[in-house]
N, C-alpha and C positions, 0 to 999 in steps of 0.2 A: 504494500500500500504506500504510493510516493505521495509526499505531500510536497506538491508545487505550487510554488508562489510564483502569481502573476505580474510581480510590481515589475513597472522598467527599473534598471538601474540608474543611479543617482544622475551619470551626464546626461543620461533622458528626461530627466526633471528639470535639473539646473536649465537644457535647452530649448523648455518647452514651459515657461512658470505661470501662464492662463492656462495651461490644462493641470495644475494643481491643486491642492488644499488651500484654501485663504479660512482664516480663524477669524472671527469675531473682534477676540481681544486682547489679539498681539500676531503680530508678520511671522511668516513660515521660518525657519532655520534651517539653510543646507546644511548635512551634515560633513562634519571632517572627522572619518575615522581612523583607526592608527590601530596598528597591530591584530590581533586577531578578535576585533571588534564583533559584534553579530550584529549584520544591517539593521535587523527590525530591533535592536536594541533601545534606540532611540523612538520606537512607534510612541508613544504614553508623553511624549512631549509637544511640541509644535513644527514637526519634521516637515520639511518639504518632500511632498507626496503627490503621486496620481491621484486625481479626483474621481472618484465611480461615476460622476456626470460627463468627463472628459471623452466624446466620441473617439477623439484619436487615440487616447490610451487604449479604449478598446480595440479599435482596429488593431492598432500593434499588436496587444496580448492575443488575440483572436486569431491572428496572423502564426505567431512564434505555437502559438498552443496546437494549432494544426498540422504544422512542420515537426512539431516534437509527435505527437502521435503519430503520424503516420510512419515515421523514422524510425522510433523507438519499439513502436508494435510488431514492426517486422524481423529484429533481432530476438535470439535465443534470452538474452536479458528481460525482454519485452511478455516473452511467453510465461514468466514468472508473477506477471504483472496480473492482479486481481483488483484494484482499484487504485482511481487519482483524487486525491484529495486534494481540489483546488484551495487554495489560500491567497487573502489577501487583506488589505487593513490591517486594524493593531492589532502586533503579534499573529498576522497570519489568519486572524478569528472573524473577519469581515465585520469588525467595527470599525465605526468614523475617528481616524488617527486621532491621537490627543484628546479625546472625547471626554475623557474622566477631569481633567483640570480645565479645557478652554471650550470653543465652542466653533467646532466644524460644519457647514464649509458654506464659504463664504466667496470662493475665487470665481474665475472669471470665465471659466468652464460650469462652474455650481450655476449662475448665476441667468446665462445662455440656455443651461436645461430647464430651471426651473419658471423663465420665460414661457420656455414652447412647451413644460407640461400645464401650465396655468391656460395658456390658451388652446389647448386640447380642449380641458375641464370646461373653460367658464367662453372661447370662443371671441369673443370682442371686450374692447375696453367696457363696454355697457353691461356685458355679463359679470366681467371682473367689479364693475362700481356696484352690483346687487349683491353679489356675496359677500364684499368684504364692507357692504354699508359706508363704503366712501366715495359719495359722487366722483370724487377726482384721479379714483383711482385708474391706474393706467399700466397698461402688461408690460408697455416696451420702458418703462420706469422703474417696475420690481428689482428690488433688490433684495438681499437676504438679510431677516432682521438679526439685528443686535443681541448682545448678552444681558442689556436691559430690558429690553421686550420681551425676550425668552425666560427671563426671571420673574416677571411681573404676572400675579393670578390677578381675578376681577371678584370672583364669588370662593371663600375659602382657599383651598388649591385647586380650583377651575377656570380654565379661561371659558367667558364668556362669547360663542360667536357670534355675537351681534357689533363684538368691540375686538374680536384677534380670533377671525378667520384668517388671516395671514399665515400670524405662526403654525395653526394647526394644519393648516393646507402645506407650510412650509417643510413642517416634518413626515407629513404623509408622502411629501415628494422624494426627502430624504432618502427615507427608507422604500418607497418601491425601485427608484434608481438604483440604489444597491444589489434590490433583489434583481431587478431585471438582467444589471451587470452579470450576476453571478448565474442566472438560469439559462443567458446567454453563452457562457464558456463552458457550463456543463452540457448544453446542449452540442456544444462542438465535440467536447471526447466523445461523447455518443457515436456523430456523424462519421470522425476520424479514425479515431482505435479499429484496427482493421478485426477484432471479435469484440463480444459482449463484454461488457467493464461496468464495474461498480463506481459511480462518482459518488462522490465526498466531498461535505467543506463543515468548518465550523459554521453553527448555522443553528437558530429556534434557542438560542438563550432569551430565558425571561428571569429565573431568579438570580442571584448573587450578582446582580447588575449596578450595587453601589447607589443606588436610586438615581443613574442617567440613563435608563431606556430611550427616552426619547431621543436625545444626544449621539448614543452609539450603539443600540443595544438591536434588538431584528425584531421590531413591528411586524413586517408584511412577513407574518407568521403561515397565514392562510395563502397567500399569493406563494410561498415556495411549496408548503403541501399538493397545493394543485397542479405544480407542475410534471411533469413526465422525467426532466430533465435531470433532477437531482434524486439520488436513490438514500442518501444516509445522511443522516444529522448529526452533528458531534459535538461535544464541549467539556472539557473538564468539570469533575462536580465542583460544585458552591464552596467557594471561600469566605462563607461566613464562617464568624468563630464556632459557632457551639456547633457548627457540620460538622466541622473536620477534629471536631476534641475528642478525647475519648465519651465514650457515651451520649454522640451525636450521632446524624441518621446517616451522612455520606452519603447525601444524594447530589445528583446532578441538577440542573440547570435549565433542562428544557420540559415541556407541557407534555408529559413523554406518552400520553395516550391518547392526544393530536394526534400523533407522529404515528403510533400504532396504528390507529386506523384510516390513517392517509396510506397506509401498506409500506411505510418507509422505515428504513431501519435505523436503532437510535445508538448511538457508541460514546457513551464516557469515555475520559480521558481520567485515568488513574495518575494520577502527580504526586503521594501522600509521602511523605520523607519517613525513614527506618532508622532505626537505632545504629544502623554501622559506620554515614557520614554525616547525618545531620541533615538540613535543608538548607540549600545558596541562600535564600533568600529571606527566613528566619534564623539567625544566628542564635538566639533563644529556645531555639528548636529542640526537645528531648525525649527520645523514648527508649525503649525496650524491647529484647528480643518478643517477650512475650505480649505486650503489645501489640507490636506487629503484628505476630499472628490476627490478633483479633479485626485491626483493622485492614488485613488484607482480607478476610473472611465479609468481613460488611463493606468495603468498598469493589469488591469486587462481584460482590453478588446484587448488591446491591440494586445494578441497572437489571440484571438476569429475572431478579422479580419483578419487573417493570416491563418485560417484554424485551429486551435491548441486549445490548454485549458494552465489550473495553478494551481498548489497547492501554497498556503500560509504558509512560512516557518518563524515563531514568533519568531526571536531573541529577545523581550523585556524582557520575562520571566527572560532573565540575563543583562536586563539593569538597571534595578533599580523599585522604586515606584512611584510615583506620590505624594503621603500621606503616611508616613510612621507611623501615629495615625491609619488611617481609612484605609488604604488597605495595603495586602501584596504587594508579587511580582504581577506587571501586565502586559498582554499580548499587543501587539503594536494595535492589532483593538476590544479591550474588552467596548471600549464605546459606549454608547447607540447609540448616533446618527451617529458613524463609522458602528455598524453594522445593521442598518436601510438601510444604503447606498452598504452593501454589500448583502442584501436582494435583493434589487431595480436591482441591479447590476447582481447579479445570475440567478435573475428570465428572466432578458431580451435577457442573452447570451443562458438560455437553452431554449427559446423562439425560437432560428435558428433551433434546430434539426430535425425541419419535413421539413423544406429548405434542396435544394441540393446547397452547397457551391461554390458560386461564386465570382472571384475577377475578375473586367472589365480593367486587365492592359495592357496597348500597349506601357508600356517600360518593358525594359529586362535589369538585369544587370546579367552578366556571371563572374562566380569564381573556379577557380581550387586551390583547398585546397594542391594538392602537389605538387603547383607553390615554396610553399616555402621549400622544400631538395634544388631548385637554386640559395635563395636570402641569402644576407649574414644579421647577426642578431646580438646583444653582451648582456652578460649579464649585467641584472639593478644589482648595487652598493647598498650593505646592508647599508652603509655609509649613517644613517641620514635618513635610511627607518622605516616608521611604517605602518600598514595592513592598506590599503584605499588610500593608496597614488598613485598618476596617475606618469607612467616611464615618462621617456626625451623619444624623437623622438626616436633615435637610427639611426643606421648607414644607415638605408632602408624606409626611410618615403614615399617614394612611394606607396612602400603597404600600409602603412598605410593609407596612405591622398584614395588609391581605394576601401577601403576596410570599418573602421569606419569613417571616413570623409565621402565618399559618402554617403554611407548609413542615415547618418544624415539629410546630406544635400537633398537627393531625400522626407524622410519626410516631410520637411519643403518645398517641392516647389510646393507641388499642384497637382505633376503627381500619376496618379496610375502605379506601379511597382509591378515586380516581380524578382525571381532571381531561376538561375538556373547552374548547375555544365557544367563545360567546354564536358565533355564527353557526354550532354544531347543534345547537338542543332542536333547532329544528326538525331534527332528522335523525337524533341519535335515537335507541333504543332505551328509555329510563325506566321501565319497568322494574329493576332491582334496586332502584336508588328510594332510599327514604328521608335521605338529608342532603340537599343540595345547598352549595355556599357557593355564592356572589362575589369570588375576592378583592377583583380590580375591574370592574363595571361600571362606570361615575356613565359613562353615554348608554343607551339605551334609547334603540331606533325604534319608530311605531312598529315592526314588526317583530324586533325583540320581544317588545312589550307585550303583543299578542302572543308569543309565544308561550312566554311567562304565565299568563292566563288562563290560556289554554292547555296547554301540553304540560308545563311543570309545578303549577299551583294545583293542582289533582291528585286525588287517589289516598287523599288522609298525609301526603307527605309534610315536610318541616322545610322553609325555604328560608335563607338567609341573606339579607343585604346587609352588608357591612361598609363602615364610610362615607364616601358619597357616591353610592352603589345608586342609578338610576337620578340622579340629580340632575342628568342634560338628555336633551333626546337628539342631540345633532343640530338644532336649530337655536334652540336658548339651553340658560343653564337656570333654575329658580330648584328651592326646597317642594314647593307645590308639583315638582316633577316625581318625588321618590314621593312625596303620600300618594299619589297616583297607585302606585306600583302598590304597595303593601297596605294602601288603608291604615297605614300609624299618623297620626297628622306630627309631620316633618319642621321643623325650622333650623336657622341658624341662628348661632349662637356665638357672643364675644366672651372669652378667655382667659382672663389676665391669668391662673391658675388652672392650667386645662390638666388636672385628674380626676380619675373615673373611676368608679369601685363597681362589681360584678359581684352578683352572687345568684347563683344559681342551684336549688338541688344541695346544697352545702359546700360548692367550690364556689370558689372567689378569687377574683382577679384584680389587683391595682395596678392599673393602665395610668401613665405620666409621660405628656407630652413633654417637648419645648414650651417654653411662654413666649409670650399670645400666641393663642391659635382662636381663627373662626373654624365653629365645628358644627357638626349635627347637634338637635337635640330634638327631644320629641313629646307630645300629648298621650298620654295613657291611664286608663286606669290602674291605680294602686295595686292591683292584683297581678297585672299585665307587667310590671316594673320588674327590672333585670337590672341595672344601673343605673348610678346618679353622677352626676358631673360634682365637681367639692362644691360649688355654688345652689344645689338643690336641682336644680334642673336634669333631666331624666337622659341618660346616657344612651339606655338598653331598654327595647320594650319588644313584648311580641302581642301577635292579634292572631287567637284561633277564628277558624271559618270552616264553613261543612268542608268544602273542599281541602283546605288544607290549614298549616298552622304558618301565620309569618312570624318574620324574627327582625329588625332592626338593632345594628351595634354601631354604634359612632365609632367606634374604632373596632376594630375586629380582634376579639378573642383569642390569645395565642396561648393561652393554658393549657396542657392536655390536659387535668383535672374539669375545668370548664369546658373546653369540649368534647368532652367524654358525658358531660352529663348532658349535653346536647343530644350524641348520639342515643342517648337511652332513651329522653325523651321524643325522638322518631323510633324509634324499635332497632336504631340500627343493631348490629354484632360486635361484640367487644371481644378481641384477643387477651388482651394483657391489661389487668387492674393497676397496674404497675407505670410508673413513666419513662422504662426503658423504649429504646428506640425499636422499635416491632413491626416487622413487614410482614405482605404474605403476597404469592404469588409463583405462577408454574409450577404449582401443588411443592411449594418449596413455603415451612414458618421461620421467618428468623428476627431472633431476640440478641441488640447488643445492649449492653447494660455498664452503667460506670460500679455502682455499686453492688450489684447480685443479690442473691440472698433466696429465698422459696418464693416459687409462685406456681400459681394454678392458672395452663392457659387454655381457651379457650375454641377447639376446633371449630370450624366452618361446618359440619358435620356434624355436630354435638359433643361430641367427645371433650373430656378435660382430662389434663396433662398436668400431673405434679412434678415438679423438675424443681431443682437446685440449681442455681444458676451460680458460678465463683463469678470474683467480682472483676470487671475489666476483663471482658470476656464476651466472645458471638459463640453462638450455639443458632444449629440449624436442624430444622428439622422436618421430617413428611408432614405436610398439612393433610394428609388424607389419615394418614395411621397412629400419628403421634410418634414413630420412630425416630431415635436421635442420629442423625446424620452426621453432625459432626459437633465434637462435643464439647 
């Protein structure tokens, strides 16, 4: 599997600087490198870069990428070859370079594209002046807005489109450009590779995205599923902290049951540093042989429950030695009894493939990846940054707290889940689901809405919007939009002190924003009350109906304890009482756990399982029989 990068090299940039990246809020930097530098070293800065709007970049790579395939396919080297994982953007991952500190793209190539997709969309300056409500507006005058307009909400964290259609038009162009870029060059290996080839690229990150999705992150989620072009989606699991610690879940990054049932195949990228050299990049970095184990156990099965595979990417080779007498450079799993346990490990996950892939989940959480062209975001401060450092909240912790918060949190509570893109409930099959969550939903088009009514408010289920989950419908943005939706009467609310306490069933949660924040708040009967904001004012409310039961949370739940007692109140199925990190899936249960101790878990099936669990420690087991697989 070659992973090839599309980018020209630097004197292609230097001789071509309107078909580059232009920032916001500060001029590009050619780079001067020296010794055995790595090009994309510098992506996470303000490099002078090909722009995804740049036609002529394309033409070149499109060019170079046909000439290597056809070349390369027809050598004995070639016949080895089982897929091309195009790369490009920062670090190879098709994000908008520098995306996390500054604010891409702005040049002179961005600016030509985003002209003639505007006048696709909106056709004459008179169609451009209706949608962005500005008589004066004019296509052949757009330019691409600033780091103040793109930091600016109108309604809490919403832009309003009646006052920044702009921006949101701006970043929907963004991101389809990129995608179109990249379903364009997959579509070439296709044509080229003289046999069938698997392409690849990184590609459908939504979580551990630092809260800049908009910025650099892959929106047109839905627009690569659709295509023919691309077969496999990839990303390193989530660099949040409590993923990757001991007794976190070790998942990845992408909506991985999207991707499932677009028929595409999903591939984490294993990165996790071992006890023999440390991590380049955290020097604080510590573990254990027996550690190891456990985290090679959960991060590697990890996606396998999830429908997906993983290739293992060996930063150690540039961490250093272990023995600098008795070994050179050494790889981060070169030890005997590391790759005994990755033997163990491989052979049980290719053990599924005469299985047909089953996950038994009756929760649902729903995500709309180009929720965020609406929510506002700010750039993290180089000030005191170095690689592996986790951002501040930022201006929009709602998404965040719906999106990696939940996600953590649903790990650790026990429920079997899935997750599926806003535009799917049309059509998906929900019959098994009993608790659907809302995570990062703030728009919600009139046909969403009927959906939601029709198809997913039915059959006695529990349905949750969390945030400002239905607050815009694509046309304005008002509170009067989400009482629509779940019949809570909705408002906003000013902050100087924004905590919120939770209590549900006997779990409880104390949610503490940033000060000030505008936020949800809501009318409910006393009985109906789930949480209060510190000011009195009502956080959390639900409203049963024949049809189904709603739920409103100004900020979204991230307790397992609280949402566990959610899922019992929809009937869901509980694995693990416990707030170890607990999977299930391709008749594969598995429990990692920082502290261990007994527990009784829960089969799909009925059956309960008394196990011991040692502490800092995965343990895997048949979810059909309760057999300990590994132990």
């Amino acid at each position: 599997m070659i992973r090839l990068h599309v980018n020209p090299p630097a004197a292609w940039c230097e001789a071509h600087p309107d078909e580059c990246v232009g920032y916001a809020d500060i001029a590009a930097q050619p780079d001067r490198l020296w010794g055995l530098q790595r090009p994309v070293g510098t992506d996470g800065g303000n490099p002078l870069r090909a722009s995804f709007a740049s036609v002529r970049w394309l033409t070149w790579a499109r060019g170079h990428l046909a000439t290597f395939c056809r070349e390369l396919g027809e050598t004995p080297e070639g016949g080895a070859v089982f897929a091309l994982q195009l790369a490009n953007g920062l670090y190879g991952e098709w994000h908008q370079f520098g995306f996390l500190h500054h604010d891409p793209d702005t040049g002179v190539a961005a600016t030509r594209s985003f002209r003639a997709w505007l006048r696709a969309r909106y056709h004459d300056d008179a169609g451009l002046a209706r949608a962005w409500h500005r008589p004066a507006a004019k296509l052949d005058a757009v330019v691409a807005p600033g780091s103040a307009e793109r930091e600016r909400a109108n309604l809490g964290v919403l832009r309003d489109p009646r006052e920044q259609q702009d921006i949101i038009d701006y970043f929907r162009w963004l991101h389809e450009t990129m995608a179109d870029a990249l379903l364009a060059l997959a579509g070439d290996v296709k044509r080229y590779w003289p046999r069938p080839i698997v392409t690849a690229a990184f590609q459908g990150y939504f979580y551990g995205q630092f809260g800049r999705n908009a910025a650099g992150s892959h929106l047109a989620h839905d627009r690569v599923l659709a295509s023919p072009h691309l077969d496999c989606l990839c990303s390193p699991a989530s660099y949040t902290a409590g993923v990757r610690a001991m007794g976190g879940s070790g998942h990845g990054r992408g909506i991985m049951g999207a991707v499932r049932r677009a028929g595409k195949l999903w591939l984490d990228e294993n990165d996790h540093g071992t006890f023999l050299v440390g991590c380049p990049w955290d020097r604080e970095f510590h573990s254990t042989l027996e550690d190891d184990i456990a985290y090679i156990r959960r991060n590697a099965l990890q996606p396998v429950l999830r429908g997906g595979g993983q290739w293992w990417y060996d930063f150690g080779i540039v961490a250093g030695t272990p023995a600098f007498v008795s070994h050179g450079n050494v790889g981060w799993w070169d030890h005997p009894r590391l790759a005994e346990e990755i033997r163990a490990v491989h052979a049980l996950a290719q053990s599924r493939h005469d299985q047909a892939y089953r996950r038994p989940a009756d929760t649902l959480v729903v995500h709309d990846p180009w929720s965020f062209c609406h929510t506002v975001a700010r750039r993290w401060s180089l000030e005191g940054f170095k690689f592996g450092d986790q951002p501040p909240p930022g201006p929009n912790p709602f998404s965040g707290k719906g999106m990696d918060g939940l996600l953590e949190g649903l790990f650790h509570s026990g429920l079997i889940f899935d997750e599926a893109l806003i535009g799917e409930l049309a059509t998906i099959d929900l019959a098994a689901y009993r608790l659907i969550i809302f995570g990062s939903t703030p728009i919600l088009s009139p046909e969403a809405r009927r959906t939601l009514a029709q198809r997913v408010a039915q059959s006695g289920r529990h349905v949750v919007l969390t945030g400002f989950a239905g607050w815009g419908d694509g046309a304005r943005v008002a509170p009067e939009l989400a009482t629509e939706v779940s019949g809570i009467d909705t408002r906003l609310t000013d902050l100087p002190d924004p905590r919120s306490q939770l209590a549900l069933d006997g779990a409880t949660e104390d949610q503490q924003l940033e000060p000030p924040k505008q936020a949800p708040a809501y009318l409910a009967p006393e009985a109906q009350v789930v949480g209060r904001w510190k000011n009195g004012t009502i956080s959390a409310a639900f409203r049963p109906t024949a049809a189904a039961t709603w739920w409103n949370f100004a900020v979204c739940p991230v307790n397992p304890d609280l949402l566990r007692a959610l899922g019992r109140r929809a009937g869901c199925h509980i694995l693990n009482d416990h707030n170890d990190a607990t999977s299930l899936g391709d008749g594969l249960l598995m429990v990692h756990t920082l502290r261990g101790g007994a527990r009784r878990l829960r089969l799909p099936g009925g059956a309960e399982i008394a196990i011991n669990l040692a502490p800092r420690s995965t343990t895997v087991l048949d979810a059909r029989t309760g057999a300990i697989l590994l132990a």
